[in-house]
N, CA, C and O of each residue as an XYZ file, in Angstrom:
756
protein
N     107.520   -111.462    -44.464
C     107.941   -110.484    -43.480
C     106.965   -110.531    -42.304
O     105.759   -110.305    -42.401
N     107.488   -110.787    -41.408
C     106.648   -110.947    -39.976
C     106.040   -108.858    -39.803
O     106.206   -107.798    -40.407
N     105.393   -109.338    -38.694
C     104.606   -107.976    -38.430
C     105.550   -107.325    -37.507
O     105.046   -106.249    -37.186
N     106.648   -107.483    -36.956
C     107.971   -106.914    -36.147
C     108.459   -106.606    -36.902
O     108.609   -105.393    -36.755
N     108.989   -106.999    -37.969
C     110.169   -106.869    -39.180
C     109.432   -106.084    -39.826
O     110.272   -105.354    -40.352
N     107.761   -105.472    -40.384
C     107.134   -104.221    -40.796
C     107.168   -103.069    -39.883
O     107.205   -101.905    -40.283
N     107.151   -103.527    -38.277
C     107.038   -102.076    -38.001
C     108.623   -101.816    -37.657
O     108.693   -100.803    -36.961
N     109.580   -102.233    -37.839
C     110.871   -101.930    -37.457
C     111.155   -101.148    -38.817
O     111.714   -100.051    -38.834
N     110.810   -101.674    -39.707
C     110.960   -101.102    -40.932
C     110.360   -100.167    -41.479
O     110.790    -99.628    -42.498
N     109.267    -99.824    -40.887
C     108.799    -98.641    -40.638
C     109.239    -97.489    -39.532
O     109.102    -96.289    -39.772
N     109.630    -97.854    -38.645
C     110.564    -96.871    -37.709
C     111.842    -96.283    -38.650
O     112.142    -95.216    -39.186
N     112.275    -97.324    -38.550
C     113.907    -96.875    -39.133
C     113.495    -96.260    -40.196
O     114.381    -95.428    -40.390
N     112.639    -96.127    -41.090
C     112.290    -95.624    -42.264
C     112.882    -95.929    -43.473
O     113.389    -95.110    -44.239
N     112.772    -97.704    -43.706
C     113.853    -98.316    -44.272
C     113.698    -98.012    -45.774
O     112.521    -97.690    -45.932
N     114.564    -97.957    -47.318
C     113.991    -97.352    -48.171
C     114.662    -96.303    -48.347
O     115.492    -96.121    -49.238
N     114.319    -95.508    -47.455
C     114.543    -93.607    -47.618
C     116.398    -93.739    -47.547
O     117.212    -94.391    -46.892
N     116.444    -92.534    -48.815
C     117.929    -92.407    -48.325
C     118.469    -91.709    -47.448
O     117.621    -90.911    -47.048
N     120.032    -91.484    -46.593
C     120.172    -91.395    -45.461
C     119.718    -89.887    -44.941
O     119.941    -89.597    -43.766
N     119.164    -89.054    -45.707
C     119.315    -88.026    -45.586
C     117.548    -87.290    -45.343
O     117.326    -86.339    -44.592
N     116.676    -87.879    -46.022
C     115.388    -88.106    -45.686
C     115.129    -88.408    -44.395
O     114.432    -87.690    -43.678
N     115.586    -89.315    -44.077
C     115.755    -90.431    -42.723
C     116.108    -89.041    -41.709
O     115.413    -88.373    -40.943
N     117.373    -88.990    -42.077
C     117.794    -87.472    -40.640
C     116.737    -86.684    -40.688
O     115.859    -86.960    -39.870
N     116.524    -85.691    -41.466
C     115.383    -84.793    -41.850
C     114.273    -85.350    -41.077
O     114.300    -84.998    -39.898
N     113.117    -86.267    -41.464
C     111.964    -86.969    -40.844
C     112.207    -86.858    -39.347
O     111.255    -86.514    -38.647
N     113.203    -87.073    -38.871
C     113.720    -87.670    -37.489
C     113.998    -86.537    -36.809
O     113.736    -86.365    -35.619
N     114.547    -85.717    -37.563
C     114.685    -84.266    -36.617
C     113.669    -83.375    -36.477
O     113.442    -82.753    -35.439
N     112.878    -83.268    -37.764
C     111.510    -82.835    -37.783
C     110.571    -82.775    -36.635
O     109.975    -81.834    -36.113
N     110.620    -84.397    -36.323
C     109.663    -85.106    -35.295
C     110.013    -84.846    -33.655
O     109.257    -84.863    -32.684
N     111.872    -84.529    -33.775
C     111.956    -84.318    -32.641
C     111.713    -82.860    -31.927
O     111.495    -82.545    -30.758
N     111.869    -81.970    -33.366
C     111.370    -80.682    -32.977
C     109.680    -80.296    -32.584
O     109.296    -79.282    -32.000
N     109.029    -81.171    -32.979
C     107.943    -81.152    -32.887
C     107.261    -81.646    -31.970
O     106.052    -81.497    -31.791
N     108.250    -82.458    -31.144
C     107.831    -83.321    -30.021
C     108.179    -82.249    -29.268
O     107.206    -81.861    -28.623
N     109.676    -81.266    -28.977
C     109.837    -80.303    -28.372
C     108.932    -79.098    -28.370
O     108.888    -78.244    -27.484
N     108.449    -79.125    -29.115
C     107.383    -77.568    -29.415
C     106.095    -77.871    -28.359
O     105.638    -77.141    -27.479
N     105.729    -79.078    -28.736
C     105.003    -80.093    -28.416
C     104.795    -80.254    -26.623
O     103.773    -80.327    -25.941
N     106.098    -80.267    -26.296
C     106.493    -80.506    -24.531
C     106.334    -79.576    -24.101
O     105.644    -79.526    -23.083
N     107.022    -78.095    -24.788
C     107.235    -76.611    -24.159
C     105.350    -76.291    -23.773
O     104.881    -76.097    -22.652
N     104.721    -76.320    -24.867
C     103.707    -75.792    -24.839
C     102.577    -76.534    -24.156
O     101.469    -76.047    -23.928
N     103.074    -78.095    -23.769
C     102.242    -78.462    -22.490
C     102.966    -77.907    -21.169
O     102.583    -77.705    -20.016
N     104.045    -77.769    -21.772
C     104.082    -76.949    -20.071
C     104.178    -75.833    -19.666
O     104.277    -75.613    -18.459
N     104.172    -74.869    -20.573
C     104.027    -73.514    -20.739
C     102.233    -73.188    -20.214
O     101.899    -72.223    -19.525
N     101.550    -73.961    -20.599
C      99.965    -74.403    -20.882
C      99.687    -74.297    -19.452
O      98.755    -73.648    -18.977
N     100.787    -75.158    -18.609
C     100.066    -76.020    -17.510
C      99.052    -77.123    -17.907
O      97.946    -77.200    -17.371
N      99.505    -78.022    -18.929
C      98.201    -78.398    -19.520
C      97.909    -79.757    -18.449
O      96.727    -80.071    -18.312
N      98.902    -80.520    -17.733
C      98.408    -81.474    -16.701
C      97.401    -80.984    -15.706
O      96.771    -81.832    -15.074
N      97.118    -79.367    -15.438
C      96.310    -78.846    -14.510
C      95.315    -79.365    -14.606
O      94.536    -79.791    -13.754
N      95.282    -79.355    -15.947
C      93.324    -79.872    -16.371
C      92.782    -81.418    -16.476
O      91.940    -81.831    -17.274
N      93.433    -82.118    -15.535
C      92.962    -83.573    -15.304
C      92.591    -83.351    -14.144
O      91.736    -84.103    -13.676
N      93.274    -81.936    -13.091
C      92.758    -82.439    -12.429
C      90.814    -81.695    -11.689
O      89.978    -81.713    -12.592
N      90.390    -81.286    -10.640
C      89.598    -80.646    -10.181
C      89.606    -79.561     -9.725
O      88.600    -78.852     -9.709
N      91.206    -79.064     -9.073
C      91.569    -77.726     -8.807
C      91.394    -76.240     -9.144
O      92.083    -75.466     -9.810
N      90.223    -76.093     -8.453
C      89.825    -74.658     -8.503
C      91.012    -73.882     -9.476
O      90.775    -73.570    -10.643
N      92.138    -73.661     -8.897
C      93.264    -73.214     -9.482
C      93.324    -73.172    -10.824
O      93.547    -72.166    -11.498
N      93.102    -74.393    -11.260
C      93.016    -74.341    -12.379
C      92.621    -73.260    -13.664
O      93.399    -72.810    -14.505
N      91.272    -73.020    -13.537
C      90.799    -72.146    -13.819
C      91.309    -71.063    -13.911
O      90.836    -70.227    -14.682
N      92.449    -70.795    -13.114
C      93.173    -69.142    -12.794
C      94.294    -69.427    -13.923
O      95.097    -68.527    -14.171
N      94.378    -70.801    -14.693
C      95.254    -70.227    -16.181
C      94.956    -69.327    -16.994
O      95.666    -68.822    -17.863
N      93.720    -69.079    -16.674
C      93.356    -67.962    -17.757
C      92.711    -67.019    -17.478
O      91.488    -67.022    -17.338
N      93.711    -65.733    -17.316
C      93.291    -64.820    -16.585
C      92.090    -63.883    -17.261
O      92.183    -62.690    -17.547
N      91.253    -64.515    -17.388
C      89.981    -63.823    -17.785
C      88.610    -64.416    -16.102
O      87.634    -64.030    -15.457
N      89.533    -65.478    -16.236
C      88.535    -66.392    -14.519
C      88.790    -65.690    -13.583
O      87.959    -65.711    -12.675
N      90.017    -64.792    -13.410
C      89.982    -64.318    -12.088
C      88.645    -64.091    -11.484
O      88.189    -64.981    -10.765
N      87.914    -62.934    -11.702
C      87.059    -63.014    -11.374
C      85.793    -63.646    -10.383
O      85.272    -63.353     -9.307
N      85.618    -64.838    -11.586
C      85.018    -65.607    -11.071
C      85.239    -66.447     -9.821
O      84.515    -66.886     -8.928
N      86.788    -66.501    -10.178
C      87.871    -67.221     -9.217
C      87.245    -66.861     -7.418
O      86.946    -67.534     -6.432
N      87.317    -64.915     -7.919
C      87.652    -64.429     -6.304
C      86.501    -64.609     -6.079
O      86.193    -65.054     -4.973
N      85.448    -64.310     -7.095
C      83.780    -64.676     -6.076
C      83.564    -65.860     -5.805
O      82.697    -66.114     -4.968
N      84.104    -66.636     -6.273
C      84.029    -68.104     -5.906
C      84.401    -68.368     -4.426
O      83.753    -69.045     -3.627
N      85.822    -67.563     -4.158
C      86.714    -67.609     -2.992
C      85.711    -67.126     -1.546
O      85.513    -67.586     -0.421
N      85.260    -65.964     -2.327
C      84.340    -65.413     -0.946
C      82.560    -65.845     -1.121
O      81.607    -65.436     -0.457
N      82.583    -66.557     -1.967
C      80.849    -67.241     -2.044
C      80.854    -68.327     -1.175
O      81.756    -68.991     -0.663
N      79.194    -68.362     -1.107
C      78.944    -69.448     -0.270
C      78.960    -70.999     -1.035
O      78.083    -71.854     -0.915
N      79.883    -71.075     -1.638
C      79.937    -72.562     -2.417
C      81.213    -72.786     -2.333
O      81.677    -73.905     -2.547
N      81.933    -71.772     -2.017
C      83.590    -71.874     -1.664
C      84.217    -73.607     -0.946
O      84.942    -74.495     -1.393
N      83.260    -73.340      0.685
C      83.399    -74.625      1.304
C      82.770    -75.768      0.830
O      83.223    -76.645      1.566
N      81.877    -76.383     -0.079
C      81.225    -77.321     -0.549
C      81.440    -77.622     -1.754
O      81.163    -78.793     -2.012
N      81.834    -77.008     -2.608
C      82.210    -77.530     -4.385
C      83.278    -76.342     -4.927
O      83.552    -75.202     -4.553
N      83.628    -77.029     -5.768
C      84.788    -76.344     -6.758
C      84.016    -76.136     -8.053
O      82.796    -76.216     -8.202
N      85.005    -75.836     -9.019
C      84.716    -75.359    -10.116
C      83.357    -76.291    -10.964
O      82.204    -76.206    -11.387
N      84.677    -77.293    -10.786
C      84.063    -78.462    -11.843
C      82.785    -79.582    -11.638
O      82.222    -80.488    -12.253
N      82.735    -78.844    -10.297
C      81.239    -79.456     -9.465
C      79.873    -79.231    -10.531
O      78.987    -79.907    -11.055
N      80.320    -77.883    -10.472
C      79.255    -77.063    -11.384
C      78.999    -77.125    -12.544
O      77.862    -77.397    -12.932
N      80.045    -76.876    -13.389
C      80.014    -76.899    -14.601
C      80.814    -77.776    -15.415
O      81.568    -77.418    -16.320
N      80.584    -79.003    -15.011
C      81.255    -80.759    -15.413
C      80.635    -81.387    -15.275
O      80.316    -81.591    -14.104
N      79.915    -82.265    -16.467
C      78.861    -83.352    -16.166
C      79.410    -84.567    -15.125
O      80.216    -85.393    -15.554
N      79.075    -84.607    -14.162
C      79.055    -86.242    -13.525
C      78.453    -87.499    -13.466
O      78.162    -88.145    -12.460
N      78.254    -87.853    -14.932
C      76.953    -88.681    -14.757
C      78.341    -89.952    -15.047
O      77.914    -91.072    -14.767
N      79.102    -89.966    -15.292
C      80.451    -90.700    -15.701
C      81.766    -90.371    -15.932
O      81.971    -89.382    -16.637
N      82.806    -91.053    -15.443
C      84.066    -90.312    -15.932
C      84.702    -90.332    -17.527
O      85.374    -89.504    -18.140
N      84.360    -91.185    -17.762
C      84.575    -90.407    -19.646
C      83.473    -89.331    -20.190
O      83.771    -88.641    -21.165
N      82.024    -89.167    -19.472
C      81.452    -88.188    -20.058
C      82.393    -86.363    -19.508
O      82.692    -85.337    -20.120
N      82.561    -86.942    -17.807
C      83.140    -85.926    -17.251
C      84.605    -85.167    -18.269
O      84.747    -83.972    -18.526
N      85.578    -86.380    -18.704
C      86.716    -85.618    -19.415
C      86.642    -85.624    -20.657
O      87.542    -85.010    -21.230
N      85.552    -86.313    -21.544
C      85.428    -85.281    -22.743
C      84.871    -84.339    -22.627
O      85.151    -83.459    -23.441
N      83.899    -84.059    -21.662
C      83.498    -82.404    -21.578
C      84.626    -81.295    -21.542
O      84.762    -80.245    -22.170
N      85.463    -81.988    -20.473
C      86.227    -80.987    -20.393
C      87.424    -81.258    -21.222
O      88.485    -80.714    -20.917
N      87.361    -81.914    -22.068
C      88.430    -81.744    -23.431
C      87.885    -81.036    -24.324
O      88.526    -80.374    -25.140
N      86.469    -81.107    -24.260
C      86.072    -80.607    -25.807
C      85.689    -78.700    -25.243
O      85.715    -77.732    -26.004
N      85.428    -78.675    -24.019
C      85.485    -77.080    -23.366
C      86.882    -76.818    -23.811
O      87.117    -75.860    -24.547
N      87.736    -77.550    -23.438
C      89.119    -76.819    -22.969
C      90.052    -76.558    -24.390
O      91.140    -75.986    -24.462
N      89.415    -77.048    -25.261
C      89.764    -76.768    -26.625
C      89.254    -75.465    -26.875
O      89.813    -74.404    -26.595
N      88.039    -75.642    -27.478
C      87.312    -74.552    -27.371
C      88.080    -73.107    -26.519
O      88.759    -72.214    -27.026
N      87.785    -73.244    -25.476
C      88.646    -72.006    -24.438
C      90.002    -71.874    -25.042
O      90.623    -70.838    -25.282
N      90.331    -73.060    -25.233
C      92.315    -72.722    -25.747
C      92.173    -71.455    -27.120
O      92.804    -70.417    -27.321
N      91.196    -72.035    -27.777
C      91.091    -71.767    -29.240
C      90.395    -70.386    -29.197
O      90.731    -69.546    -30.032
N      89.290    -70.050    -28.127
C      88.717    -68.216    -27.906
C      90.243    -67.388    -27.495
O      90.648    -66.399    -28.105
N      91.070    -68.142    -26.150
C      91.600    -67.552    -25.359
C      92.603    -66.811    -26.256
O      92.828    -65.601    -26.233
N      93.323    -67.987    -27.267
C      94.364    -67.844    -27.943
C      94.048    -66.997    -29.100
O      94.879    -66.110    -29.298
N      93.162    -67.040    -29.827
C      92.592    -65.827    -30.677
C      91.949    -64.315    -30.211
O      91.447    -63.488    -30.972
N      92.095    -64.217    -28.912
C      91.887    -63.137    -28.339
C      90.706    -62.689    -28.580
O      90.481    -61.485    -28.704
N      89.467    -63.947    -28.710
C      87.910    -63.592    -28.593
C      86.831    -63.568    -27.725
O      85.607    -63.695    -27.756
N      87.744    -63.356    -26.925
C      86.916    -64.139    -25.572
C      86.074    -62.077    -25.083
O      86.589    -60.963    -24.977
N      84.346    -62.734    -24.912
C      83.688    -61.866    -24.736
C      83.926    -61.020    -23.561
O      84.326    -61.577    -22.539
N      83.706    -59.563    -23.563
C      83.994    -58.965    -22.317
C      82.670    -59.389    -21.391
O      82.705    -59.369    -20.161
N      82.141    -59.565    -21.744
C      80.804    -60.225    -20.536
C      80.734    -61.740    -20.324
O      80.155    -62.293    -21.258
N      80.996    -62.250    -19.732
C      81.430    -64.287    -20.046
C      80.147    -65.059    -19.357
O      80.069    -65.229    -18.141
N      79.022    -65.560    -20.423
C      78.041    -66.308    -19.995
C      78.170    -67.880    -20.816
O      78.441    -68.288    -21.945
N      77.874    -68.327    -19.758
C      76.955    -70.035    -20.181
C      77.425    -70.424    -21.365
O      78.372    -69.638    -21.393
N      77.518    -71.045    -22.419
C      77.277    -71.813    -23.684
C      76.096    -72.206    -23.686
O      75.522    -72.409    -22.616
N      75.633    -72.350    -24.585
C      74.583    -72.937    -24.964
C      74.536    -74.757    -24.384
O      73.525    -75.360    -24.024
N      75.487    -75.123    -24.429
C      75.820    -76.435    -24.264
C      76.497    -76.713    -22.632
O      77.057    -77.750    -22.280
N      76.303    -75.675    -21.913
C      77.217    -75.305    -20.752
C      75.620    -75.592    -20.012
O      75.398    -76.427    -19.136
N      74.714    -74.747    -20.573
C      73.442    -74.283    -19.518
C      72.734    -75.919    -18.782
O      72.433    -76.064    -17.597
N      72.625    -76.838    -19.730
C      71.988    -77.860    -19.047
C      72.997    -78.540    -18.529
O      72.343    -79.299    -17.814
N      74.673    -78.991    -18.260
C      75.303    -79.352    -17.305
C      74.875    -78.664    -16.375
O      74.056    -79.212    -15.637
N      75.242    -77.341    -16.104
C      74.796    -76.398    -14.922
C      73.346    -76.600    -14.153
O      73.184    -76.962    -12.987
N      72.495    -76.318    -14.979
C      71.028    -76.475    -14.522
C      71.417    -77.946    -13.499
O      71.458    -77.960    -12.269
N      71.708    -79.278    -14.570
C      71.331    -80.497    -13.922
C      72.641    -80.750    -12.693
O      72.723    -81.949    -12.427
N      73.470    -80.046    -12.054
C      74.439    -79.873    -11.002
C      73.399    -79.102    -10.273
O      72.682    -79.806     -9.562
N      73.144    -77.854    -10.273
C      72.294    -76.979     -9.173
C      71.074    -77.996     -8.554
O      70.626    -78.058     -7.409
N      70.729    -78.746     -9.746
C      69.253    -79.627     -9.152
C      69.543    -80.554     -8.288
O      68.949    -80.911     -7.271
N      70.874    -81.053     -8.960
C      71.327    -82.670     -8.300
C      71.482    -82.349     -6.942
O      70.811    -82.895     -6.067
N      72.692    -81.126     -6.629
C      73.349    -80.633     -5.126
C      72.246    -80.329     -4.342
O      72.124    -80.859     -3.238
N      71.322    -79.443     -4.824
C      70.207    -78.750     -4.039
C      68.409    -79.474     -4.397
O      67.468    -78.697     -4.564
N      68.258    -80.707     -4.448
C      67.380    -81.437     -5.028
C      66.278    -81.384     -3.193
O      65.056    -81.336     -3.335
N      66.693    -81.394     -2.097
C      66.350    -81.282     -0.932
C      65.430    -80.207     -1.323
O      64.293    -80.409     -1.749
N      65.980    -79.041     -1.158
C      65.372    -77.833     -1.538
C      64.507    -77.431     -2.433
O      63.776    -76.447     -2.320
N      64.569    -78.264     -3.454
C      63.770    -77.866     -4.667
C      63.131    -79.011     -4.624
O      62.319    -78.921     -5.545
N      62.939    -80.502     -3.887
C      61.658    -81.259     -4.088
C      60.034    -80.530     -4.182
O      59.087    -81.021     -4.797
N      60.020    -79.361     -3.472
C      58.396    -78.765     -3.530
C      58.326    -77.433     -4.598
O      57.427    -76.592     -4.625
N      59.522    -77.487     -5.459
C      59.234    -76.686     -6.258
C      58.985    -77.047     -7.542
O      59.139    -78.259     -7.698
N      58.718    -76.566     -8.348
C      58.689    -77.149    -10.027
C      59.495    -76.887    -10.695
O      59.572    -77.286    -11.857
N      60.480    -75.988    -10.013
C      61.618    -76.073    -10.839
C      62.583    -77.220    -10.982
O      63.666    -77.455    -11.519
N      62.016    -77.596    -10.520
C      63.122    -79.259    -10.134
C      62.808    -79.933    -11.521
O      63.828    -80.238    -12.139
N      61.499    -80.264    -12.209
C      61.284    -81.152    -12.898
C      60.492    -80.137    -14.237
O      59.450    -80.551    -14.744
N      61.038    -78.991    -14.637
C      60.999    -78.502    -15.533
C      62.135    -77.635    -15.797
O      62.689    -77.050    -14.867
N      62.649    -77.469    -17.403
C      63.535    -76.549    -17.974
C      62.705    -75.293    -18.514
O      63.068    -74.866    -19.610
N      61.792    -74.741    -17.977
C      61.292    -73.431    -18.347
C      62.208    -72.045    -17.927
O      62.425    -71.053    -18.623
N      62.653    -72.331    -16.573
C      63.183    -71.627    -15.708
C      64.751    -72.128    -15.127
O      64.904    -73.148    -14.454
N      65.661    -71.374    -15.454
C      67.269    -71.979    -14.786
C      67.311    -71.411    -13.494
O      66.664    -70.467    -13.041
N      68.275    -72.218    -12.901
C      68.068    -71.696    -10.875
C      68.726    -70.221    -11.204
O      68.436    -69.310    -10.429
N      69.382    -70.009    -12.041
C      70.130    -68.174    -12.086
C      69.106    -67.608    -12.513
O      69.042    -66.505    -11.971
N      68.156    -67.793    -13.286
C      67.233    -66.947    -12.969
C      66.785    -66.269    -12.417
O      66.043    -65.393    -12.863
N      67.217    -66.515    -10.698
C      66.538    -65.855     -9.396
C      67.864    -65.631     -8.691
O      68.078    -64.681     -7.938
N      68.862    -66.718     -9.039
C      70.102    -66.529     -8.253
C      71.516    -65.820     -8.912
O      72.741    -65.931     -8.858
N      70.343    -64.934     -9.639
C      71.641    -63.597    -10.212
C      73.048    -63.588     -9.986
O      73.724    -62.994    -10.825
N      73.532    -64.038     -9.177
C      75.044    -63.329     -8.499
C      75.364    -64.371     -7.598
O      75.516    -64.190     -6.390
N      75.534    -66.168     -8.546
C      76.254    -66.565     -8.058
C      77.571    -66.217     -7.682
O      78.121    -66.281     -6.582
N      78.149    -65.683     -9.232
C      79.351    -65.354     -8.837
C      79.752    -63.632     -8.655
O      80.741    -62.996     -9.019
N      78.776    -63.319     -8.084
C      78.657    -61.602     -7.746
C      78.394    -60.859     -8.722
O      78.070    -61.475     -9.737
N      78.418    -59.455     -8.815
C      77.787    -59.117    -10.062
C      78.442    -58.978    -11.517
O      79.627    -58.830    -11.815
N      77.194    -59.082    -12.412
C      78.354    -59.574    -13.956
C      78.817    -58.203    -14.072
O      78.015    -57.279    -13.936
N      80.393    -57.934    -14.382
C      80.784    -56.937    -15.132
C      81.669    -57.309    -16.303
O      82.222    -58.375    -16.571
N      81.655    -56.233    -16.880
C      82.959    -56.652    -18.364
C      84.216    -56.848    -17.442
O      84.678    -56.403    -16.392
N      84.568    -57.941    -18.617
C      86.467    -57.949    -17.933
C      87.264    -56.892    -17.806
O      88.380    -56.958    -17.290
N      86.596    -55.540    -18.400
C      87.514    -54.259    -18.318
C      87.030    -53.394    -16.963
O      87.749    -52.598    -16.359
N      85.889    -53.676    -16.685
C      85.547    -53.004    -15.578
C      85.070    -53.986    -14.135
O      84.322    -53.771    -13.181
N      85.798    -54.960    -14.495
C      86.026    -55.296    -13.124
C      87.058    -55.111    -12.268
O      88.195    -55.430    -12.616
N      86.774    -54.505    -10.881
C      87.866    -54.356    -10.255
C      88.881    -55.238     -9.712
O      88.668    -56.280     -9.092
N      90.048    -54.707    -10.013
C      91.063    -55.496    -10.131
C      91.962    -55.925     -8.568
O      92.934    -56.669     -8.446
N      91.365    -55.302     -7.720
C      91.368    -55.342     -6.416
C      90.951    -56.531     -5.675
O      91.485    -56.818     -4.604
N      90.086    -57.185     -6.160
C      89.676    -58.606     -5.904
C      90.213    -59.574     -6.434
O      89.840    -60.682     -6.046
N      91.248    -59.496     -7.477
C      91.171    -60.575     -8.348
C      92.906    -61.214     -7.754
O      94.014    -60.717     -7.550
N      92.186    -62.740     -7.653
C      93.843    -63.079     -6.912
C      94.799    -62.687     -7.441
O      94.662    -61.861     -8.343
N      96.492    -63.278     -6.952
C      96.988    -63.499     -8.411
C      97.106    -64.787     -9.399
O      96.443    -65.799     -9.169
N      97.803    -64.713    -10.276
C      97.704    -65.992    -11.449
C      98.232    -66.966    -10.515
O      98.378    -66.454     -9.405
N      98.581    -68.226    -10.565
C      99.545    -69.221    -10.127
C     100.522    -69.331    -10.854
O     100.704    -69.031    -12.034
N     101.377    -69.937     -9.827
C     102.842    -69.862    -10.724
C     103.148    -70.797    -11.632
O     103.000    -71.985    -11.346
N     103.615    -70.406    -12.847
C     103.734    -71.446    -13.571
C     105.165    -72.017    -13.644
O     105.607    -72.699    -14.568
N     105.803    -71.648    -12.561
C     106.983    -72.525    -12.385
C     107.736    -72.599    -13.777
O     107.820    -73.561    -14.540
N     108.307    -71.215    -13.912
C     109.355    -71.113    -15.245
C     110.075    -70.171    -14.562
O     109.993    -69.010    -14.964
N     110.893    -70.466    -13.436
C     111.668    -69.895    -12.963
C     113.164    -69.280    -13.419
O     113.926    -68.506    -12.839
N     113.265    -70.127    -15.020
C     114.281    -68.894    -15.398
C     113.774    -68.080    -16.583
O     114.428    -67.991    -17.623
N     112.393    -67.387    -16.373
C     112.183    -66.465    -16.828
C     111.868    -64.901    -15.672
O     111.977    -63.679    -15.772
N     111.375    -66.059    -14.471
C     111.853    -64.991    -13.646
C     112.837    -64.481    -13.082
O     112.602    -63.630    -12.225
N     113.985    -64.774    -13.329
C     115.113    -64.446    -13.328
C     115.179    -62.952    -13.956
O     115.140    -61.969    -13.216
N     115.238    -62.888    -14.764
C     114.745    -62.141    -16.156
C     114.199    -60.673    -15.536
O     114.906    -59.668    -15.610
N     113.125    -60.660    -15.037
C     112.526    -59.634    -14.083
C     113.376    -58.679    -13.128
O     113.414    -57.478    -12.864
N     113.990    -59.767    -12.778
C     114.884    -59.168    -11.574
C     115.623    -58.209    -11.526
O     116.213    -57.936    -10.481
């Protein structure tokens, strides 16, 4: 048996009687459907790319979103400037596969802290972005070439001041983006 004639025979699911065969096959297609809805329910193509926006899938970022909008880093970097390693592009998108799991997996269990800091594993991407962008500035300091001290240390309110997600005002916070399921807004109407 050639290696075409194994995997054909493995597709078709040769063997099984006809009824296994349907079953397996419909299984897979429901699962491929569950599968489609919920990347696009997700927006999950958002996250290849760099778009600030992005971030606003999960409305716990607003926040950060709007101080971002009116900070002074607005015109010079986005999200993922900051907190996305760039030392390579496969280091860059497993970071943000193995974050964006993670986040799927707080967001979706409804654990996500009312105060939202750093990871542990978040702090030295960050640190080594603030040094890289602003390395001009910090050549005569020592913070450049020691981890004793993180640049938030002093720069409290990058993204304005921390409050819980319950008591932040909601007056600032954009709205979501659309996720383009326009016949659910129908629905509303």
């Amino acid at each position: 048996m050639t290696a075409m004639e194994r995997v054909m025979s493995i597709l078709t699911l040769a063997g099984l009687p006809r009824f296994w065969q349907v079953s397996i096959y419909t299984l897979a297609g429901v699962a491929l459907g569950v599968g489609l809805f919920i990347v696009r329910v997700a927006n999950a193509t958002s996250y290849l790319s760099d778009s600030p926006e992005t971030c606003m899938n999960c409305h716990v970022m607003s926040d950060a979103y709007a101080s971002w909008q009116r900070g002074s880093h607005h015109h010079v970097a986005v999200c993922t400037d900051c907190h996305v390693p760039h030392d390579n592009l496969v280091a860059k998108y497993a970071y943000k596969a193995r974050d964006g799991m993670k986040h799927s997996y707080v967001f979706t269990m409804r654990a996500e802290p009312q105060v939202l800091e750093l990871s542990k594993g978040a702090v030295p991407v960050v640190q080594s972005n603030c040094v890289k962008c602003h390395s001009d500035q910090l050549a005569m300091i020592r913070l450049a070439t020691t981890s004793e001290r993180k640049c938030w240390d002093c720069h409290q309110n990058i993204h304005g001041a921390v409050h819980s997600l319950s008591a932040s005002p909601s007056a600032l916070r954009p709205g979501l983006p659309d996720a383009g399921l326009d016949w659910i807004k129908k629905g509303d109407q």
